[in-house]
LOLUMKE-868524 format. One record per residue (C-alpha): x, y, z. Coordinates in pm, whole numbers, plus 50000, padded with zeros to 5 digits. Layout:
BEGIN
[pt [X,Y,Z]]
...
***
This chain:
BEGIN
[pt [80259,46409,80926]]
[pt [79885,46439,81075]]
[pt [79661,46713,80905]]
[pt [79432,46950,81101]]
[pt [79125,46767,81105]]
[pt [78910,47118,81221]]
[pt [78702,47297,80978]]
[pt [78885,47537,80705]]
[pt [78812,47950,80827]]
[pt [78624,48139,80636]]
[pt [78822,48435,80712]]
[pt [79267,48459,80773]]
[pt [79490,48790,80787]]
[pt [79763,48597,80577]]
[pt [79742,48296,80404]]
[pt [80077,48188,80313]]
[pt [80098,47904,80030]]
[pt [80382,47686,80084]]
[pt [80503,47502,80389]]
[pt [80843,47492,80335]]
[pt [81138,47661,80560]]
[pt [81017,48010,80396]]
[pt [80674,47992,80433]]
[pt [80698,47835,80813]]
[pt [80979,48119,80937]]
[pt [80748,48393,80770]]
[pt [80451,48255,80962]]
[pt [80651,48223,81270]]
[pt [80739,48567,81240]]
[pt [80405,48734,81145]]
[pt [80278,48504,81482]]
[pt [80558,48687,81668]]
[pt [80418,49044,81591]]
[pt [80064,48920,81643]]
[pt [79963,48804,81315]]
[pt [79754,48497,81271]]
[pt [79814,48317,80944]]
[pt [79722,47975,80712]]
[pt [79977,47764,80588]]
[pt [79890,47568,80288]]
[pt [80139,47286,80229]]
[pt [80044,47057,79942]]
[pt [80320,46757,80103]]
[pt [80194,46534,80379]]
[pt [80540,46628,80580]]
[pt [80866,46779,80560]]
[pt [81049,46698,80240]]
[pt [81269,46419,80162]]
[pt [81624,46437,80086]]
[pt [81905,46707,80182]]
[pt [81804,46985,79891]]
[pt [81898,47300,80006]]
[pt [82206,47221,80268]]
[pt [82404,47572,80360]]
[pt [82288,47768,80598]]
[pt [82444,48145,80602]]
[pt [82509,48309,80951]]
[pt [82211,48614,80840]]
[pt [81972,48307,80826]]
[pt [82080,48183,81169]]
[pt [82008,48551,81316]]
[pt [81698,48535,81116]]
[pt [81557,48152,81250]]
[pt [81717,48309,81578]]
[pt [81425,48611,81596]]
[pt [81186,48310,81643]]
[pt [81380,48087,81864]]
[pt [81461,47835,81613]]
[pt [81858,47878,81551]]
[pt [81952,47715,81842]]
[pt [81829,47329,81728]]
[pt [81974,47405,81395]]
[pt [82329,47489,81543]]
[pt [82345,47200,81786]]
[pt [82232,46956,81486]]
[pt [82386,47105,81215]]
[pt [82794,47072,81083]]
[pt [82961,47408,81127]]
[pt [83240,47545,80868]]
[pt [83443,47834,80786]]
[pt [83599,47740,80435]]
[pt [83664,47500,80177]]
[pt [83895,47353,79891]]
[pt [83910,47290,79534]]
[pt [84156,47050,79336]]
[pt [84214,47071,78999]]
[pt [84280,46690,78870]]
[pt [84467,46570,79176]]
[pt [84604,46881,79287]]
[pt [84470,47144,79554]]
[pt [84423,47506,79377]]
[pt [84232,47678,79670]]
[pt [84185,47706,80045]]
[pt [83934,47992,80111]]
[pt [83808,48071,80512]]
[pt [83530,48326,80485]]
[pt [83558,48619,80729]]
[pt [83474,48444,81126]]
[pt [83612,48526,81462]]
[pt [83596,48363,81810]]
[pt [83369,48679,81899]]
[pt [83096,48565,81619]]
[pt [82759,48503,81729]]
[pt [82764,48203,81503]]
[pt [82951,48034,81242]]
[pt [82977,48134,80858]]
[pt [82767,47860,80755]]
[pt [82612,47588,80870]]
[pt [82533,47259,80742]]
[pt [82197,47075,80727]]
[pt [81977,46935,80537]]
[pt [81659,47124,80461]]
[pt [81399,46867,80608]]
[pt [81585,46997,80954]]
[pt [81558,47379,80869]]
[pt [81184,47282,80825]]
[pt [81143,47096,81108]]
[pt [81256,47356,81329]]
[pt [81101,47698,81163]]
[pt [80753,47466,81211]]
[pt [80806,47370,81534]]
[pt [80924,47780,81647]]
[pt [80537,47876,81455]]
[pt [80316,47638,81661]]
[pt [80490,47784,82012]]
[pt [80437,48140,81879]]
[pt [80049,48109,82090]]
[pt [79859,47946,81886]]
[pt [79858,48201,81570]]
[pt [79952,47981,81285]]
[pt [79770,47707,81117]]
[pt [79942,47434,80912]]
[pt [79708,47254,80646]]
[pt [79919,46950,80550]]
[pt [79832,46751,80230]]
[pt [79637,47078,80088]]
[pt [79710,47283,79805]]
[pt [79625,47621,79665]]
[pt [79437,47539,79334]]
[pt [79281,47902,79229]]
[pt [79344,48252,79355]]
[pt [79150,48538,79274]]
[pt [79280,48876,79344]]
[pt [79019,49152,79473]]
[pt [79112,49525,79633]]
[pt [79087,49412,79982]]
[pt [79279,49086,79971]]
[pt [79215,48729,79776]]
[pt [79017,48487,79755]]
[pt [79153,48127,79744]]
[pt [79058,47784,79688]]
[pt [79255,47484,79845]]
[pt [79195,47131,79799]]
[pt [79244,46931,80088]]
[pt [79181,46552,80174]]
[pt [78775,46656,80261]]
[pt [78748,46853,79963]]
[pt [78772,47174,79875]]
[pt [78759,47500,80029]]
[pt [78739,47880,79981]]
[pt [78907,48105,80211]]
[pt [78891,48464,80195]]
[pt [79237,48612,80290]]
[pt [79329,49018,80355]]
[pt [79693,48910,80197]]
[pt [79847,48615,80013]]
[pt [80206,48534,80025]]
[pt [80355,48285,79801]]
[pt [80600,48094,79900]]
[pt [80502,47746,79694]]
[pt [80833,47703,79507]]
[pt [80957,47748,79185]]
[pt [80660,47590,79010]]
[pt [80441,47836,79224]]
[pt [80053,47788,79173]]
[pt [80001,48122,79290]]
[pt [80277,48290,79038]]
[pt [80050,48108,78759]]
[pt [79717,48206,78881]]
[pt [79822,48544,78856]]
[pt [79987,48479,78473]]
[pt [80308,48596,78617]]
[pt [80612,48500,78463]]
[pt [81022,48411,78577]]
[pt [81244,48611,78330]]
[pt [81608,48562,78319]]
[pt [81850,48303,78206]]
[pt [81810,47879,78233]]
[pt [82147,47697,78184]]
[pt [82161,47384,78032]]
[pt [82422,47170,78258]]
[pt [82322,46934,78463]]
[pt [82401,46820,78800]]
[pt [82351,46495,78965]]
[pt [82285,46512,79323]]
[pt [82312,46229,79568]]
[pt [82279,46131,79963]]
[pt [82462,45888,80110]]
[pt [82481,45785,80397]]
[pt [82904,45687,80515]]
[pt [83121,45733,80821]]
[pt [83415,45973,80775]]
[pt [83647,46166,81020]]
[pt [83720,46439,80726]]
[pt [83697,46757,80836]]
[pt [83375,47022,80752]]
[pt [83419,47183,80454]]
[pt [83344,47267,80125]]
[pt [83504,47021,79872]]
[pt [83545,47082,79473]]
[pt [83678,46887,79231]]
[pt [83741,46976,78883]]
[pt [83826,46671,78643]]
[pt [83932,46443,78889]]
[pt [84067,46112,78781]]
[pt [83791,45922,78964]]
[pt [83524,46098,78701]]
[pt [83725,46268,78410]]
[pt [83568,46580,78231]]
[pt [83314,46598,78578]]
[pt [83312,46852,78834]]
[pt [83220,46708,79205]]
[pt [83137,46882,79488]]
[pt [83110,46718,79850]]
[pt [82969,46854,80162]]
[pt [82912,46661,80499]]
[pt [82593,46671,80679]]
[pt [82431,46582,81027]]
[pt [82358,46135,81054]]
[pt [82693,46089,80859]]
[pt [82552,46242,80535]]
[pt [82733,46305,80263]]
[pt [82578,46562,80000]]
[pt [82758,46479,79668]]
[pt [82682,46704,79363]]
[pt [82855,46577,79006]]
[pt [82791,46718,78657]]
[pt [82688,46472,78374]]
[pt [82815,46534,77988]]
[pt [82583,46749,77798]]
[pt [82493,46398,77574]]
[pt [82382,46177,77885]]
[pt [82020,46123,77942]]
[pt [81902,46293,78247]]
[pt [81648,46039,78286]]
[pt [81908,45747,78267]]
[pt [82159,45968,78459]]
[pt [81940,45938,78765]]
[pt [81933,45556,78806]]
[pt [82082,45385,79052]]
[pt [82293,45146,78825]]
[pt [82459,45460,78633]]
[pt [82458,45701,78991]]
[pt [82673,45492,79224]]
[pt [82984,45386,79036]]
[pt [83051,45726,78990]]
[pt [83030,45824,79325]]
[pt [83176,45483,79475]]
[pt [83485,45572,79201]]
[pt [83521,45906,79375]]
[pt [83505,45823,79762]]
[pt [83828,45569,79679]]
[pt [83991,45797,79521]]
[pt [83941,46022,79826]]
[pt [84006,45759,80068]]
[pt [83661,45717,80260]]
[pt [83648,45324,80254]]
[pt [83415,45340,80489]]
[pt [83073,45131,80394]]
[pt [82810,45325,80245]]
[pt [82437,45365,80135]]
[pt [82245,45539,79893]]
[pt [81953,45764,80063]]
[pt [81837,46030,79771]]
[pt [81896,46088,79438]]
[pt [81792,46381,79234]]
[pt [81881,46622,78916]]
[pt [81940,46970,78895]]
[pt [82028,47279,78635]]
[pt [82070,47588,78745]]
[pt [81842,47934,78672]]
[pt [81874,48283,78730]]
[pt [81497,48393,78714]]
[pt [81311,48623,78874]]
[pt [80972,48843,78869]]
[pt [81009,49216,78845]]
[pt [80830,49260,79125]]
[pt [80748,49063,79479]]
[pt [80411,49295,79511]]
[pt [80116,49261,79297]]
[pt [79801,49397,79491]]
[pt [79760,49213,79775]]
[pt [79970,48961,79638]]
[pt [80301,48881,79765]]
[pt [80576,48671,79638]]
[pt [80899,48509,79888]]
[pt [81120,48231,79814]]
[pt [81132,48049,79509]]
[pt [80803,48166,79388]]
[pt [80928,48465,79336]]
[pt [81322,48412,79229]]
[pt [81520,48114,79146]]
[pt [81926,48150,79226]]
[pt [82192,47897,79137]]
[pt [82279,47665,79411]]
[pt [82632,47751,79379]]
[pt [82699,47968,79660]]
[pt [82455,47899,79821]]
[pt [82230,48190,79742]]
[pt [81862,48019,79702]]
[pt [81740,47910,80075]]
[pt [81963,48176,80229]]
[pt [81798,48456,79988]]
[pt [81411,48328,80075]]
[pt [81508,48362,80415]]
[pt [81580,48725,80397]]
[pt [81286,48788,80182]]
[pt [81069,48630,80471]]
[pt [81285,48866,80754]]
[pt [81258,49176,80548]]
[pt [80857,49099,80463]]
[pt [80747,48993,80831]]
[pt [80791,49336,80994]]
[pt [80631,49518,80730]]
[pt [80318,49334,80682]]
[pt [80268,49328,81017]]
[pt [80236,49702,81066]]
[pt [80052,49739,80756]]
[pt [79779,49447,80854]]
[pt [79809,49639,81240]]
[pt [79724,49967,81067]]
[pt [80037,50111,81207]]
[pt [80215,50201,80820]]
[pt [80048,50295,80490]]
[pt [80087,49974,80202]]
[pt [80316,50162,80037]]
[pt [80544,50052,80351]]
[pt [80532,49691,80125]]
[pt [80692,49830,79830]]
[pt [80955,49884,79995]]
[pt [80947,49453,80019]]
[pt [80999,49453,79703]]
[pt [81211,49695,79566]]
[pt [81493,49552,79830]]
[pt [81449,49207,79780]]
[pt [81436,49258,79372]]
[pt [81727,49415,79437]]
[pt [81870,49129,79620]]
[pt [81806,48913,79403]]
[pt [81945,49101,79083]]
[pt [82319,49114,79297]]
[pt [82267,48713,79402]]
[pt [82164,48612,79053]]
[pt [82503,48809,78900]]
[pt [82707,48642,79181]]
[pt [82530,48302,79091]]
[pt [82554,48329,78726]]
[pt [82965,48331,78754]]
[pt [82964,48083,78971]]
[pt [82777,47875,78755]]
[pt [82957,47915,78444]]
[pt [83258,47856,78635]]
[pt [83089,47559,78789]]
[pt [82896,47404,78467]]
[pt [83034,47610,78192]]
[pt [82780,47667,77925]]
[pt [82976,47627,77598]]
[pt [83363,47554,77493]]
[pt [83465,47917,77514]]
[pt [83341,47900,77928]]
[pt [83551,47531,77952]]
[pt [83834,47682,77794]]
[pt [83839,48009,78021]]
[pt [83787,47763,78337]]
[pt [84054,47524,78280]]
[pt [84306,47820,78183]]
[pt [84243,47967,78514]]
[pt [84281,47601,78688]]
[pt [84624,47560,78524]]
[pt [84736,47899,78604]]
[pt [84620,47797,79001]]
[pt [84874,47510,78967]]
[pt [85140,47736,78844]]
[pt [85053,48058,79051]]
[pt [84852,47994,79379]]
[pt [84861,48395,79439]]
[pt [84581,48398,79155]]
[pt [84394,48113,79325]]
[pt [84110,48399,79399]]
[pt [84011,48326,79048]]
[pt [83877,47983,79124]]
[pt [83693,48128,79459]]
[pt [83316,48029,79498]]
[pt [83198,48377,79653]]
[pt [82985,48274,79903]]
[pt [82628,48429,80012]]
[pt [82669,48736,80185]]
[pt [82402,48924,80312]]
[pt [82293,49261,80001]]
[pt [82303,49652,80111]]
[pt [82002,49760,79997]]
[pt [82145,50023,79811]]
[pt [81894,50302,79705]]
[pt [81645,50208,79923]]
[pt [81327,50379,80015]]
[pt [81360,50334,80362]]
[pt [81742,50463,80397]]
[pt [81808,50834,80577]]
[pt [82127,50914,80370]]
[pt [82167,51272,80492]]
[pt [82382,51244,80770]]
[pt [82592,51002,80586]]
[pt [82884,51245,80508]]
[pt [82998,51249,80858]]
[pt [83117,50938,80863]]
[pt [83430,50762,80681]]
[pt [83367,50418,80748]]
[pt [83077,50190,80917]]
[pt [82776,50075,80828]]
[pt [82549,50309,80556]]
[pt [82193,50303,80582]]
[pt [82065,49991,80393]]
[pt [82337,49731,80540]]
[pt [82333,49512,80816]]
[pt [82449,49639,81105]]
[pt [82750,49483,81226]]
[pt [82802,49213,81513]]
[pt [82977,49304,81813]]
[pt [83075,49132,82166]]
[pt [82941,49321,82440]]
[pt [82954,49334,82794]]
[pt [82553,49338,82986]]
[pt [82478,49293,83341]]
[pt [82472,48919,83337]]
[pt [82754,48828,83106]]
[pt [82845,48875,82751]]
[pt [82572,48949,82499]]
[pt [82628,48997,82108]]
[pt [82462,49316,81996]]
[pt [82273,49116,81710]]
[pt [82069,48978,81919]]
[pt [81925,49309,82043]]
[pt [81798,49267,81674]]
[pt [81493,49137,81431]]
[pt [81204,49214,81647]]
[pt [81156,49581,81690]]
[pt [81321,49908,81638]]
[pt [81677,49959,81793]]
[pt [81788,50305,81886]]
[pt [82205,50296,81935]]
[pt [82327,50571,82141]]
[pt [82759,50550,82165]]
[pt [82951,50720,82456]]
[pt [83190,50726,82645]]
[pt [83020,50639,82996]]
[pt [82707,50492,83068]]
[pt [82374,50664,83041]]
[pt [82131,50831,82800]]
[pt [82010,51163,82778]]
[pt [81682,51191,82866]]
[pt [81522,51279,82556]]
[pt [81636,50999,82398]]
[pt [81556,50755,82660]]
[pt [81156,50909,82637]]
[pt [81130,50747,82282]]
[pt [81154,50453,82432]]
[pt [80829,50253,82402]]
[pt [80861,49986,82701]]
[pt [80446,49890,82670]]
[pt [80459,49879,82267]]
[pt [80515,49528,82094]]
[pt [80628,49426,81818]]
[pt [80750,49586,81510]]
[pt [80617,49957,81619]]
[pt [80810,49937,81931]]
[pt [81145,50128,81953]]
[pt [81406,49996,82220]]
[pt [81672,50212,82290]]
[pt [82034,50109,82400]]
[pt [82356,50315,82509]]
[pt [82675,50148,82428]]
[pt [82935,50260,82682]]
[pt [83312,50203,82621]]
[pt [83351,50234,82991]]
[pt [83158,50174,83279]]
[pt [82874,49968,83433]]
[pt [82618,49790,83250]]
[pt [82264,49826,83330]]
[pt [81931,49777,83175]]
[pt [81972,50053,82917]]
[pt [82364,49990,82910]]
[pt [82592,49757,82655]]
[pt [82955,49796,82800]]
[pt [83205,49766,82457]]
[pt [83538,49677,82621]]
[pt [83659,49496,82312]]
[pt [83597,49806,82100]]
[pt [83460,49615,81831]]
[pt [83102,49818,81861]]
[pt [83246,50174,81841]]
[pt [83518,50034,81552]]
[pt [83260,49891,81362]]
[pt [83005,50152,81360]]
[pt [83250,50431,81337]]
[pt [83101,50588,81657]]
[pt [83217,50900,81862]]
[pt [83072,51027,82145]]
[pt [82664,51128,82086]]
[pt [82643,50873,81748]]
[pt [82299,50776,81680]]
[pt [82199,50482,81483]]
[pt [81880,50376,81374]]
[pt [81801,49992,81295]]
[pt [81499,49838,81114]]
[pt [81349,49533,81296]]
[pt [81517,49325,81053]]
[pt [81860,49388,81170]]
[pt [81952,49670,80900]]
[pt [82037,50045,80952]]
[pt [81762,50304,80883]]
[pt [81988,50575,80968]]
[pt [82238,50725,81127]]
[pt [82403,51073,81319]]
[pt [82671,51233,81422]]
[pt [82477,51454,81608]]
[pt [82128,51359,81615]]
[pt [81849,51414,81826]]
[pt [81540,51269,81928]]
[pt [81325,51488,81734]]
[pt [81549,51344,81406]]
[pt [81484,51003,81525]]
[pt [81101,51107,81556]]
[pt [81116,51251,81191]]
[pt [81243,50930,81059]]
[pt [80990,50701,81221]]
[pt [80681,50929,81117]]
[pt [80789,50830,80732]]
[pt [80670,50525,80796]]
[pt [80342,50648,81009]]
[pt [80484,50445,81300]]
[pt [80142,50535,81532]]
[pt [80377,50470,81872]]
[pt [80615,50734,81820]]
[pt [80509,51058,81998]]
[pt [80469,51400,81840]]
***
């Protein structure tokens, strides 16, 4: 990869440190709402092997704000479910929840190099705003009331740029974290995972394989996933007495995994393309906010990979952050709008790392008392395939902010089901004046205003919130979802019902929806001056008096 060979600026609104798929979908996102931003990315390139592979359907709605979901669908490997054998013998079949109606599939897929690729590529066509610095790194970063300065070494040198906010997104060995003597807390496990590329033709279907002692590496779990160029991703645990340095060489790497593609039955030839080691950690910072300092991604939070909780999770820390830096830098919401960031996404990360930490001492149980719960529960699978749900990996699934800041809970007894303030709001298929349209899409770049009924239209005062000439986060769109009817330009048609099901609407609902796809709010019988009130908490400058 070329570097920008122009001078450094003295001067950036956000400097984001960290080029990988977090920091380049945050930057593509701040470009979308107008804010300019450095990327400091200490690799010449995107990275090498497949590293973080799953991608959730919330992180294809978020890559899909900034136009980027679409190349990761067509090359990615779409699946609903998987399987896990105990020895020789199948113990679960799990589909997560998916539909013909879905927007996209559960999971997707690819390997990370990809999910880079395309988040970059969506930031350089978002007019010019953000700046990638390849083969630079953040070396010092000194925090002041107004922003921070930083140095980066690059291949001329080194450089000081003075920045009005930092975001760190450099990994889990974060320079930034350091500079600021900021330290991970939580738990490290000790088992260790072998991970492997290779590259082998297969006509198996796309899913998410498990193995638990099988007889082509006794006392070993395995896991398998297929990628895009006839990957295979092949994960294997190695005894707690085997040398992780010696565990990584080639000689000691591929008998294992040659052992367990015959005993599978893929015969086809193969290659090696990346080998690597891993142990899992569930670590994280109290806080995402310190100052002007602001922490996404790894930096921040480190999640087991089981269940696929780590790239998935820094993607929803850069959807939730975007929107709300941008209206604080735009002077359109007090700071205080940013703790917010961080109480939600500390949050997050508390119910992923819980989720994670299960699934790793199912995965790579910790001591004998962990082995012998695990292979209990795999016998009684054998025996019993009604308790199979014991042996299930729980895969990532997008966190209800519960408690948050931001939520209007008052209204909330008038409704029995739905979705509460704090959760995403739902999917549904709806009809719009040139075809089908899935409501999520109306989502993740400004305020959403859902008006049910039972024919087309909106009452007047609700359709004068509307803020047609505002862009970007402060704008609020508003939309009437009919069940009947013509659509139009202010008109969703829900012939399916799934809208109105999903959102528990009657006739005159109101909901309110953050720019990052989740519910504010929501009324039974609401009005505009209610939808005004909730807007002015966060000093949203385009809503009228």
């Amino acid at each position: 990869m070329t570097f920008t060979a122009s001078p450094f600026p003295d001067h950036v609104p956000v400097l984001i440190a960290g080029g990988g798929p977090v920091g380049m979908t945050l930057a593509a996102l701040l470009a979308r709402y107008g804010i300019a931003s450095l990327v400091i990315e200490a690799d010449d390139g995107y990275c090498a092997g497949s590293r973080a592979i799953c991608m959730s359907r919330r992180s294809q709605e978020i890559l899909g704000w900034v136009g980027a979901d679409q190349p990761l669908v067509d090359k990615g490997l779409s699946w609903v479910g998987g399987r896990s054998y105990f020895r020789d013998r199948e113990v679960l079949h799990f589909q997560m929840p998916s539909e013909p109606t879905q927007r996209y599939a559960p999971m997707v897929n690819i390997q990370q190099f990809y999910a880079e690729e395309f988040a970059h590529k969506a930031a350089l066509a978002q007019g010019g705003r953000v700046d990638v610095r390849w083969s630079s790194k953040v070396i010092a970063v000194r925090p002041q009331a107004d922003g921070a300065q930083v140095d980066i070494e690059a291949v001329d040198g080194t450089h000081t740029v003075q920045a009005d906010w930092v975001v760190a997104c450099d990994g889990g060995r974060s320079t930034v974290r350091e500079q600021l003597g900021l330290q991970l807390e939580g738990t490290q496990y000790e088992g260790k995972y072998v991970i492997v590329d290779v590259v082998q033709k297969t006509k198996r279907a796309v899913e998410r394989l498990a193995w638990f002692d099988p007889p082509s590496n006794p006392g070993s779990t395995i896991l398998m996933h297929r990628q895009p160029d006839d990957v295979w991703r092949i994960d294997y645990q190695i005894r707690d007495d085997e040398d992780p340095v010696e565990a990584v060489k080639p000689e000691n790497v591929l008998p294992r995994v040659q052992s367990h593609l015959s005993m599978i039955g893929e015969n086809e030839p193969w290659e090696p393309l990346w080998i690597s080691i891993y142990n899992a950690k569930c670590l994280t910072l109290s806080s995402y906010r310190h100052g002007r300092v602001l922490f996404a991604g790894d930096a921040g939070h480190l999640v087991p990979i089981f269940g696929v909780r780590g790239l998935n999770s820094g993607l929803d820390d850069a959807g939730n952050l975007a929107w709300k830096l941008a209206l604080v830098q735009q002077g359109q919401a007090a700071d205080a709008l940013l703790d917010s960031y961080s109480s939600e996404r500390v949050q997050a990360t508390h119910e992923n790392i819980a989720y994670g930490a299960k699934s790793t001492e199912f995965m790579a149980p910790p001591d004998y008392g962990f082995k012998l719960l695990r292979e209990a529960a795999l016998r009684l699978c054998t025996e019993n395939p009604a308790v199979s749900s014991l042996v299930n990996p729980r895969q990532s699934t997008p966190v209800e902010y519960q408690n948050s800041p931001l939520n209007l809970t008052a209204q909330e007894a008038g409704f029995k089901a739905g979705a509460r303030a704090g959760m995403p709001a739902p999917e549904a298929k709806l009809r719009a004046g040139n075809g089908d349209l899935h409501l999520t899409s109306c989502f993740g770049g400004e305020f959403v205003l859902l008006h049910f009924a039972k024919q087309p239209g909106l009452p007047a005062a609700l359709q004068a919130l509307a803020t047609p000439d505002v862009t970007g986060p402060a704008a609020l769109k508003v939309i009437c979802i009919a069940s009947q009817g013509q659509a139009n330009a202010h008109t969703l048609i829900d012939e399916l019902g799934q809208a109105h099901e999903r959102y528990d609407a009657e006739e005159g609902t109101l909901y309110l929806v953050r720019p990052d796809g989740y519910v504010m709010g929501r009324w039974r019988e609401g009005s505009a001056a209610d939808v005004q009130a909730a807007l002015r908490r966060l000093a949203i400058h385009s809503v009228a008096p």
